[in-house]
PyMOL Python script that loads the backbone (N, CA, C, O; Angstrom):
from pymol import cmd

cmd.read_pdbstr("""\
ATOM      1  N   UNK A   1       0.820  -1.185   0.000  1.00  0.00           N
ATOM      2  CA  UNK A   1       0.000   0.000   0.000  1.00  0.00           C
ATOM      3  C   UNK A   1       0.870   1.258   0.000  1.00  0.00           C
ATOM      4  O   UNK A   1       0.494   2.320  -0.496  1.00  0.00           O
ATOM      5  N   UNK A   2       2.107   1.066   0.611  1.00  0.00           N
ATOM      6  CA  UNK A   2       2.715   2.531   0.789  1.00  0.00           C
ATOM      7  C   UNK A   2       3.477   2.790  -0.675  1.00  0.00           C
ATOM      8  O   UNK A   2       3.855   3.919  -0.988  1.00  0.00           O
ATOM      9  N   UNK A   3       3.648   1.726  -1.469  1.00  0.00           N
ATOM     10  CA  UNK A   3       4.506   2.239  -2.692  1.00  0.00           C
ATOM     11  C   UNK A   3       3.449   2.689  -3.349  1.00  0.00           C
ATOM     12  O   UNK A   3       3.560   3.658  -4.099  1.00  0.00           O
ATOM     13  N   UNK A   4       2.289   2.061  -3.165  1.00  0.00           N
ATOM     14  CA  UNK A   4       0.766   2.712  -4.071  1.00  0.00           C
ATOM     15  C   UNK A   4       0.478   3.552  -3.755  1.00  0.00           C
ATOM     16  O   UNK A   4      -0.353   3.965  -4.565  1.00  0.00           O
ATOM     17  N   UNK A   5       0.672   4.546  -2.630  1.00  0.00           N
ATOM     18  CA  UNK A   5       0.375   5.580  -2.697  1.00  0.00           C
ATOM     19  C   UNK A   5       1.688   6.849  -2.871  1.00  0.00           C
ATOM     20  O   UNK A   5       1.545   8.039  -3.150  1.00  0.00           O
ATOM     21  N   UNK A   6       3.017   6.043  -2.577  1.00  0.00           N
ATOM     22  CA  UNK A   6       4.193   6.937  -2.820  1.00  0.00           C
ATOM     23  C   UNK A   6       4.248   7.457  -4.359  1.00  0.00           C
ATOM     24  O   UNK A   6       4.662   8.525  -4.808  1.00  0.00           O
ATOM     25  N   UNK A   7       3.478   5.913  -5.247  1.00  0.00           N
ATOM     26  CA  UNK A   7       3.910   5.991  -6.710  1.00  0.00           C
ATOM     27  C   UNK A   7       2.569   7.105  -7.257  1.00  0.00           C
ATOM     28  O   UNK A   7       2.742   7.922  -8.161  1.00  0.00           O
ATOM     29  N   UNK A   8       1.071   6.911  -6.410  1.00  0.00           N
ATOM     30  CA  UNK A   8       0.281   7.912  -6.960  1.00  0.00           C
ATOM     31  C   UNK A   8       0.709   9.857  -6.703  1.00  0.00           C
ATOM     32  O   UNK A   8       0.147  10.678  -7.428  1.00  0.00           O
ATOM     33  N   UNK A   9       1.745  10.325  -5.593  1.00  0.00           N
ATOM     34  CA  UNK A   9       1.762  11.457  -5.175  1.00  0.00           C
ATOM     35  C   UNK A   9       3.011  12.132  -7.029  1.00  0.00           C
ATOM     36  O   UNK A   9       3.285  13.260  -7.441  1.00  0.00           O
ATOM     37  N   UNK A  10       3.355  10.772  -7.532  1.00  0.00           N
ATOM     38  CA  UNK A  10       4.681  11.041  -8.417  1.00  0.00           C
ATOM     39  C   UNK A  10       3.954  12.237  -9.658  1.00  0.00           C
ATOM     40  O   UNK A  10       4.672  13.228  -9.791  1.00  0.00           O
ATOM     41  N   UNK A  11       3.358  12.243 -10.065  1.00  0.00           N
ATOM     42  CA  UNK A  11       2.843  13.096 -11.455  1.00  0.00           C
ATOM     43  C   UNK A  11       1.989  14.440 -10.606  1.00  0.00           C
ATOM     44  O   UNK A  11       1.360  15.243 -11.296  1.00  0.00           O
ATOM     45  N   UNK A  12       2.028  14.587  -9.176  1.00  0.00           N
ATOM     46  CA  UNK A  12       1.572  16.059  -8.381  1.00  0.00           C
ATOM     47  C   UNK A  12       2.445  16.536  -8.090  1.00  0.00           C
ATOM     48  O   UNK A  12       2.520  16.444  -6.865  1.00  0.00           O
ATOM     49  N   UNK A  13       3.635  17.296  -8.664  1.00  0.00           N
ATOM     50  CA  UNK A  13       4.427  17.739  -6.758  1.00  0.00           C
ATOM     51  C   UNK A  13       4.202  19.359  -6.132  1.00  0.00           C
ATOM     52  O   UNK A  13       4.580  19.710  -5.015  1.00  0.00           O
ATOM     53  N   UNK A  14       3.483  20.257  -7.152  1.00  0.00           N
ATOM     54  CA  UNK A  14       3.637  21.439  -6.773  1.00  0.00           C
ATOM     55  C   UNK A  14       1.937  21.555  -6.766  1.00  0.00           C
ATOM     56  O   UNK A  14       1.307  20.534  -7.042  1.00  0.00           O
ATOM     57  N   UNK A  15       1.241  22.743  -6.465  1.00  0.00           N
ATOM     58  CA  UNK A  15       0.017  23.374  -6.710  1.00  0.00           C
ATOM     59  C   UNK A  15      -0.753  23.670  -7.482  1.00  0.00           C
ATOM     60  O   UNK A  15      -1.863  24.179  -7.327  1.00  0.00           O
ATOM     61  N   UNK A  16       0.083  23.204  -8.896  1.00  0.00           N
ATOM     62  CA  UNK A  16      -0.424  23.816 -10.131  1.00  0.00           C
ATOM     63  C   UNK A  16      -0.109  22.573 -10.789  1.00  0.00           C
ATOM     64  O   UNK A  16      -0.265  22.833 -11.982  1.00  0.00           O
ATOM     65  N   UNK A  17       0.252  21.354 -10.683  1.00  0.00           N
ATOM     66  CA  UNK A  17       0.423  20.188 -11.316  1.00  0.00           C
ATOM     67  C   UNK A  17      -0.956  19.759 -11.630  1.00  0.00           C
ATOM     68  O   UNK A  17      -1.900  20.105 -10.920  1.00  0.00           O
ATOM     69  N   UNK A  18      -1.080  19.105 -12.549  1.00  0.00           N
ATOM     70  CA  UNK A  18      -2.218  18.036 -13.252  1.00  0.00           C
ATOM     71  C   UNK A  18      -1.892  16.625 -13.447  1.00  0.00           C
ATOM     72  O   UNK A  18      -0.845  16.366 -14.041  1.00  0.00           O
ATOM     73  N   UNK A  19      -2.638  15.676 -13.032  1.00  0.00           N
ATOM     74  CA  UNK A  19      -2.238  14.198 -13.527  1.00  0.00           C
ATOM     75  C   UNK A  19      -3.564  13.417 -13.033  1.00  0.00           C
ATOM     76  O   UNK A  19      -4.381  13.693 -12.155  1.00  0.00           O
ATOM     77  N   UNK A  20      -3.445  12.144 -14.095  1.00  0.00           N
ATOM     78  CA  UNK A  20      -4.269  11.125 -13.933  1.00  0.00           C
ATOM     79  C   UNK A  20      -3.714  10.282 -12.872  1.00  0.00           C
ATOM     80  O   UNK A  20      -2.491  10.206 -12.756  1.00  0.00           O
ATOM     81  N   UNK A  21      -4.628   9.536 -11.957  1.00  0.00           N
ATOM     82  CA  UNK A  21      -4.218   8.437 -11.099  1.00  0.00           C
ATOM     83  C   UNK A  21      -4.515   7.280 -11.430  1.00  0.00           C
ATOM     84  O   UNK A  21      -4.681   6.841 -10.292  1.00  0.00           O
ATOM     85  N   UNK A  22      -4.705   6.478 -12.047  1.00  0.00           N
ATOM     86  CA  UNK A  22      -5.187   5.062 -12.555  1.00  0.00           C
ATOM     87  C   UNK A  22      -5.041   4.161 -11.622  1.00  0.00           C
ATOM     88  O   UNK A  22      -3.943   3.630 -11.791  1.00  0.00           O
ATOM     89  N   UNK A  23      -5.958   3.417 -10.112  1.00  0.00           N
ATOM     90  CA  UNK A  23      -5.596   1.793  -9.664  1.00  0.00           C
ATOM     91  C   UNK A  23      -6.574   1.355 -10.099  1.00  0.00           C
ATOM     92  O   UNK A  23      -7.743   1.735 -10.032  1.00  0.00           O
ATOM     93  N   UNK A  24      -6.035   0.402 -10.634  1.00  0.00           N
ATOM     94  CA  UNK A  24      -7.034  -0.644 -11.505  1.00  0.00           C
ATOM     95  C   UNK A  24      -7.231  -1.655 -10.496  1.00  0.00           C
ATOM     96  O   UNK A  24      -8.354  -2.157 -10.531  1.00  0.00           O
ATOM     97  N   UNK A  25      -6.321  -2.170  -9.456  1.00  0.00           N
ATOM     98  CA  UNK A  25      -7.118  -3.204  -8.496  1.00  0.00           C
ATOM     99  C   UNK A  25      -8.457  -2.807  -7.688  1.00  0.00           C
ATOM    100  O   UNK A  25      -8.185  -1.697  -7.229  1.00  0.00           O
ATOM    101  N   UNK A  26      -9.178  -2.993  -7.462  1.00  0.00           N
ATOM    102  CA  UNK A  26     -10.590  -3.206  -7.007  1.00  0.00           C
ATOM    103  C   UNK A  26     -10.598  -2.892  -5.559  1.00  0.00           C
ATOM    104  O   UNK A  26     -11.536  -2.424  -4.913  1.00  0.00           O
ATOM    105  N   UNK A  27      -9.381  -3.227  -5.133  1.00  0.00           N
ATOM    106  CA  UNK A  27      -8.608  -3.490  -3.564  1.00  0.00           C
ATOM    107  C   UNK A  27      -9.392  -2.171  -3.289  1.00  0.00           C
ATOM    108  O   UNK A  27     -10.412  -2.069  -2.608  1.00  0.00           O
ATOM    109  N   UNK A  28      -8.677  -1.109  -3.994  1.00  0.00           N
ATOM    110  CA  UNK A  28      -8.268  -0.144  -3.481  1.00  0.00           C
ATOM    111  C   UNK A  28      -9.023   0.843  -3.072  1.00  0.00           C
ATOM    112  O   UNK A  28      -8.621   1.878  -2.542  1.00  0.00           O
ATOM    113  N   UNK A  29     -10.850   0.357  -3.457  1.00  0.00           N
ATOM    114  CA  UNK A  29     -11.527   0.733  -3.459  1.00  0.00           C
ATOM    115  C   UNK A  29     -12.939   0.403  -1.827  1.00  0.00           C
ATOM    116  O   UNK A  29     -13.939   0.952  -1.364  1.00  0.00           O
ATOM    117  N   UNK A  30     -11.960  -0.985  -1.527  1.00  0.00           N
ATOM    118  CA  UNK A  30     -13.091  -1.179  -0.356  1.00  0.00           C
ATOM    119  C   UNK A  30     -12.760  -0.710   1.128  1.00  0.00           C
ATOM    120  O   UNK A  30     -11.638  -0.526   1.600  1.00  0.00           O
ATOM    121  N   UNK A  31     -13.500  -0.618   1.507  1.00  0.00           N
ATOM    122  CA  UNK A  31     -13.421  -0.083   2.910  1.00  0.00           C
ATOM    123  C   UNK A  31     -12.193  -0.421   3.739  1.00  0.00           C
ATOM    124  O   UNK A  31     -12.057   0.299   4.729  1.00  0.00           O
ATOM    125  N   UNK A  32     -11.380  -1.245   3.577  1.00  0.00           N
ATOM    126  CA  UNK A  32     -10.160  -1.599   4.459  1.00  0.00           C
ATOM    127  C   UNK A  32      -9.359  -0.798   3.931  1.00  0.00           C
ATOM    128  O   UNK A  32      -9.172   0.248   4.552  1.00  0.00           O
ATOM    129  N   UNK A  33      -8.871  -0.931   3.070  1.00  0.00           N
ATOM    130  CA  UNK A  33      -7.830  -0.123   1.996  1.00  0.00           C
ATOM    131  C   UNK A  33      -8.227   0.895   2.450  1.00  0.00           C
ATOM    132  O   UNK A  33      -8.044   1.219   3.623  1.00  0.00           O
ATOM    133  N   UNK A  34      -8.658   1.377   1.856  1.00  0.00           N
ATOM    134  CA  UNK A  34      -9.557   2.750   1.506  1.00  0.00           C
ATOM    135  C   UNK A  34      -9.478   3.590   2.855  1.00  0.00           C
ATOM    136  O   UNK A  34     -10.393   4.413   2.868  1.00  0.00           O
ATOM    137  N   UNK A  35      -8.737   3.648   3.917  1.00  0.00           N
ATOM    138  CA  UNK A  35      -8.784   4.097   4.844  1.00  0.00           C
ATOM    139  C   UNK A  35      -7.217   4.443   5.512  1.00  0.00           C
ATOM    140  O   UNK A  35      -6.839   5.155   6.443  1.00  0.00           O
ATOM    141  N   UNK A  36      -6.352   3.323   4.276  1.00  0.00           N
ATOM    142  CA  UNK A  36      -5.133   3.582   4.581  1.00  0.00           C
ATOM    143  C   UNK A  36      -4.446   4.985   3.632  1.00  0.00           C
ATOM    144  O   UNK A  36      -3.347   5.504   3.823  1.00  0.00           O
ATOM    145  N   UNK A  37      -5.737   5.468   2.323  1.00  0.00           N
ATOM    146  CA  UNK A  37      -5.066   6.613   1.524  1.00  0.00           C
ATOM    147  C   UNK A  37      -5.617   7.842   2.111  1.00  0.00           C
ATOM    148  O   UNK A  37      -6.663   8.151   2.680  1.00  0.00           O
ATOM    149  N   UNK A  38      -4.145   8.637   1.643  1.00  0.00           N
ATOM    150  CA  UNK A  38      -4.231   9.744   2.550  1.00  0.00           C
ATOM    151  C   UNK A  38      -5.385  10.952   2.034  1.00  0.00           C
ATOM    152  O   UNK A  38      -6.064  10.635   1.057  1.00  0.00           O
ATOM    153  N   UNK A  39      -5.606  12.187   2.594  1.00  0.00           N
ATOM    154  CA  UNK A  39      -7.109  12.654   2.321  1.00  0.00           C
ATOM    155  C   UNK A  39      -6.404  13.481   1.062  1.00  0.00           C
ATOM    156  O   UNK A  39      -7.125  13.462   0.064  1.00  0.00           O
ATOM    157  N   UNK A  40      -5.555  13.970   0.944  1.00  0.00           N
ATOM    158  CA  UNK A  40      -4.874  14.679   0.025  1.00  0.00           C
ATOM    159  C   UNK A  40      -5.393  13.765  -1.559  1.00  0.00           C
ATOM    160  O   UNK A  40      -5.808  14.338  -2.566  1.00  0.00           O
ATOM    161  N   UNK A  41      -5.238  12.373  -1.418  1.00  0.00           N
ATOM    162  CA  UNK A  41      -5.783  11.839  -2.448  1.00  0.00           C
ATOM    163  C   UNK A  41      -7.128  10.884  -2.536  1.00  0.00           C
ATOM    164  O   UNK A  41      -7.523  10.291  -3.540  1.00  0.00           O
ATOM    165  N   UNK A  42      -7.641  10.890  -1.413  1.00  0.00           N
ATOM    166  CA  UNK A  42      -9.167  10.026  -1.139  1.00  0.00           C
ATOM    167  C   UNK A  42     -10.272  11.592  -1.207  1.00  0.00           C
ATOM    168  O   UNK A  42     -11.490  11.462  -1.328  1.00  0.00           O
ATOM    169  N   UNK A  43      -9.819  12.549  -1.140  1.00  0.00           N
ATOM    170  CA  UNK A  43     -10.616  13.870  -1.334  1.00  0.00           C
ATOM    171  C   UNK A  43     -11.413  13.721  -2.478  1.00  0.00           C
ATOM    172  O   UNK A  43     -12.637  13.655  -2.586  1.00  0.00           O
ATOM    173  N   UNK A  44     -10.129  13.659  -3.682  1.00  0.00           N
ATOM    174  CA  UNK A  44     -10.443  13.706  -4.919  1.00  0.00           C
ATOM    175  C   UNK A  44     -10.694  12.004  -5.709  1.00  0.00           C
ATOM    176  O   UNK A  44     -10.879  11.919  -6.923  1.00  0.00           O
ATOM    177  N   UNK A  45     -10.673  11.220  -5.136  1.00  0.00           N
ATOM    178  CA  UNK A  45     -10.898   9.654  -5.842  1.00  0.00           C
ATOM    179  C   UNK A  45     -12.277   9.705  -5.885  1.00  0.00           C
ATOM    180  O   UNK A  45     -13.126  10.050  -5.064  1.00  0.00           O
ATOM    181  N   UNK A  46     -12.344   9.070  -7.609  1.00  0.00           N
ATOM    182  CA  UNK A  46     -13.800   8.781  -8.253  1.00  0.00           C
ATOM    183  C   UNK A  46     -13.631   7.104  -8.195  1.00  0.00           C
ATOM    184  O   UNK A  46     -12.644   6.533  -8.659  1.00  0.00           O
ATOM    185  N   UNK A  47     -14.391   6.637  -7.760  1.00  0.00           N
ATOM    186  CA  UNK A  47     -14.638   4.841  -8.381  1.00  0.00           C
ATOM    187  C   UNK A  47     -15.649   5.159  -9.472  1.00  0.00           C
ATOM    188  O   UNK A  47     -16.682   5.829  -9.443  1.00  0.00           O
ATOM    189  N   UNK A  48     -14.962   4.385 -10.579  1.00  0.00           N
ATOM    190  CA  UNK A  48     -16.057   4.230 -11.509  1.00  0.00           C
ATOM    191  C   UNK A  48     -16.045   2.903 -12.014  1.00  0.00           C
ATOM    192  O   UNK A  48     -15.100   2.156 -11.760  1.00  0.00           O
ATOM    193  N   UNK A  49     -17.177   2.484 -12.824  1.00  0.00           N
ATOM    194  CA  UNK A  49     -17.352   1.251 -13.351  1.00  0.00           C
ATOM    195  C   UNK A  49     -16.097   0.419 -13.915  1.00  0.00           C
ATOM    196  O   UNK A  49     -15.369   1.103 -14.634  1.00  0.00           O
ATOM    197  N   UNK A  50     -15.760  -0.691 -13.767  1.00  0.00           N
ATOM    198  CA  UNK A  50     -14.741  -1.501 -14.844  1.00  0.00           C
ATOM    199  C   UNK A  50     -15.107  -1.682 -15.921  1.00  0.00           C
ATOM    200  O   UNK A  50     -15.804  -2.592 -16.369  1.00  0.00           O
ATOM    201  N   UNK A  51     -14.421  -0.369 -16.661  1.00  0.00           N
ATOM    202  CA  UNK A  51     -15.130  -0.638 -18.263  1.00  0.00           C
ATOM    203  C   UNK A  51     -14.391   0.499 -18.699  1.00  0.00           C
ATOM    204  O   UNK A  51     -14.319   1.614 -18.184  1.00  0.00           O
ATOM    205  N   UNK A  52     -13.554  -0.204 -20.302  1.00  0.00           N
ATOM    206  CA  UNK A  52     -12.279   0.649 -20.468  1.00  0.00           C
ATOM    207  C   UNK A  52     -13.013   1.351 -21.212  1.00  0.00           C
ATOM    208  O   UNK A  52     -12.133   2.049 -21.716  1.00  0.00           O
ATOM    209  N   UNK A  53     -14.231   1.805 -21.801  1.00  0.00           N
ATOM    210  CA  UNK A  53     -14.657   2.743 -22.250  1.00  0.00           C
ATOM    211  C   UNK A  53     -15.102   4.346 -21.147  1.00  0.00           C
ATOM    212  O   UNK A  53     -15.136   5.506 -21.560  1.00  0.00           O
ATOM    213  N   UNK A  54     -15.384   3.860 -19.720  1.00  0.00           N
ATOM    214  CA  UNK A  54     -15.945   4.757 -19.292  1.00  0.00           C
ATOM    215  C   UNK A  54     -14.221   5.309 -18.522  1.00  0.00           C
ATOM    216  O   UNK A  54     -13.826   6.411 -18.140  1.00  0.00           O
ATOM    217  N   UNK A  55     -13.784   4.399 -18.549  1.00  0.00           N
ATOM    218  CA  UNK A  55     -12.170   4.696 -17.819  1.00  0.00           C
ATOM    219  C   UNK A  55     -11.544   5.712 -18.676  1.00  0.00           C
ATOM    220  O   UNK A  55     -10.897   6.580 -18.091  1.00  0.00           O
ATOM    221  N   UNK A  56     -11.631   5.769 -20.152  1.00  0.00           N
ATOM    222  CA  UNK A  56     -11.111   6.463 -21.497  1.00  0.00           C
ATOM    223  C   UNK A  56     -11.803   7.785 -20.935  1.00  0.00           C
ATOM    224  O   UNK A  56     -11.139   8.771 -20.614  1.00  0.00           O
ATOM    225  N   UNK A  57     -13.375   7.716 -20.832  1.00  0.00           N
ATOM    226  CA  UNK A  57     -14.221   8.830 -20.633  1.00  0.00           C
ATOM    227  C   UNK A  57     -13.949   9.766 -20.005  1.00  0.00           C
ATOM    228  O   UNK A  57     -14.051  10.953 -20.312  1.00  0.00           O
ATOM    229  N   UNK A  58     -13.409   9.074 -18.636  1.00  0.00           N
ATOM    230  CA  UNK A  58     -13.395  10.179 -17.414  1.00  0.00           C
ATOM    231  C   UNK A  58     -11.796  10.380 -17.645  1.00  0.00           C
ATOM    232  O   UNK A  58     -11.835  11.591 -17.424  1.00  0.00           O
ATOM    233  N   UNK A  59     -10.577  10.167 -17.887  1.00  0.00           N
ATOM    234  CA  UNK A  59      -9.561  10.337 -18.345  1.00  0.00           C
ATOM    235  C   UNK A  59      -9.083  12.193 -19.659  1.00  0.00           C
ATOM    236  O   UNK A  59      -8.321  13.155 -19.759  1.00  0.00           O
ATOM    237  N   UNK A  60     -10.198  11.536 -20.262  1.00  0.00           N
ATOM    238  CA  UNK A  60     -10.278  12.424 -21.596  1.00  0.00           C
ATOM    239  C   UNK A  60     -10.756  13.828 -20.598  1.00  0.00           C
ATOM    240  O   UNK A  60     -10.066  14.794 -20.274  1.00  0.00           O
ATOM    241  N   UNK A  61     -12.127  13.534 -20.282  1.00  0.00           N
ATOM    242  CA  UNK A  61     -12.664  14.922 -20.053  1.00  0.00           C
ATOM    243  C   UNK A  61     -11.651  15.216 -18.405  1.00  0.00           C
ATOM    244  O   UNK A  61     -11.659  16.316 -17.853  1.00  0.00           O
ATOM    245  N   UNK A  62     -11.214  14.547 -18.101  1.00  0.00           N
ATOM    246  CA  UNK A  62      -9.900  15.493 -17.030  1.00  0.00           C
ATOM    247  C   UNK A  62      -9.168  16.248 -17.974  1.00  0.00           C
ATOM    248  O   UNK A  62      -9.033  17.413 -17.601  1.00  0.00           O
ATOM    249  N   UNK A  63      -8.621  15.982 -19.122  1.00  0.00           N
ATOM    250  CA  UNK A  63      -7.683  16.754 -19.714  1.00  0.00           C
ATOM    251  C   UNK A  63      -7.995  17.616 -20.062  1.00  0.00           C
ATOM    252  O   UNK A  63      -7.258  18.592 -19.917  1.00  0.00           O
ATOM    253  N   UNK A  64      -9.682  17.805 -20.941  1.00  0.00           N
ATOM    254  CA  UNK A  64     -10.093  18.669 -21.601  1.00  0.00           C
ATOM    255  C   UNK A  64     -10.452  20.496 -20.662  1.00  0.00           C
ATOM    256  O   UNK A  64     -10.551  21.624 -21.146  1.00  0.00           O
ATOM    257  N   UNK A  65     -10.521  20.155 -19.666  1.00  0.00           N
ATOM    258  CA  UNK A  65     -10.796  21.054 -18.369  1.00  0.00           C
ATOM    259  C   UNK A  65      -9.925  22.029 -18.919  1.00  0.00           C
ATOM    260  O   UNK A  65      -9.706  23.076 -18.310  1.00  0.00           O
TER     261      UNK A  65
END
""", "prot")
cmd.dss("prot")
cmd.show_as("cartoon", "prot")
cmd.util.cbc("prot")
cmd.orient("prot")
C-alpha cells in the first residue's frame, strides 16, 4: 500500500500540477484499503465502473478542463 500511494503522489508535486491516477485493483476501493489513503488523495478519488470505455471517458474529459 505505501509504494501505491508513494507511486500515486509522483505526477503532483507542486500546486499547479495536473495528472491522472489510474488503480485498476478493485482493492483499493473497499473499505479496508480505503482508509489507509491519505485525504490529500481520497478527497479527490472517483470509483467508476470496470469498463475501459468509461475509464477512457473520465480520463479524456480530465484533460479537456
Amino acid at each position: 500500500m505505501t509504494r501505491a500511494i508513494q507511486s500515486a503522489g509522483r505526477p503532483v508535486r507542486r500546486l499547479d500540477d495536473r495528472g491522472v491516477i489510474v488503480m485498476l485493483d478493485q482493492r483499493f476501493g473497499t473499505p479496508y484499503l480505503s482508509r489507509f489513503i491519505p485525504s490529500w488523495l481520497s478527497d479527490v478519488t472517483q470509483i467508476i465502473p470496470d469498463d475501459p470505455e468509461v475509464t477512457s471517458h473520465q480520463v479524456e474529459s480530465f484533460f479537456i478542463i
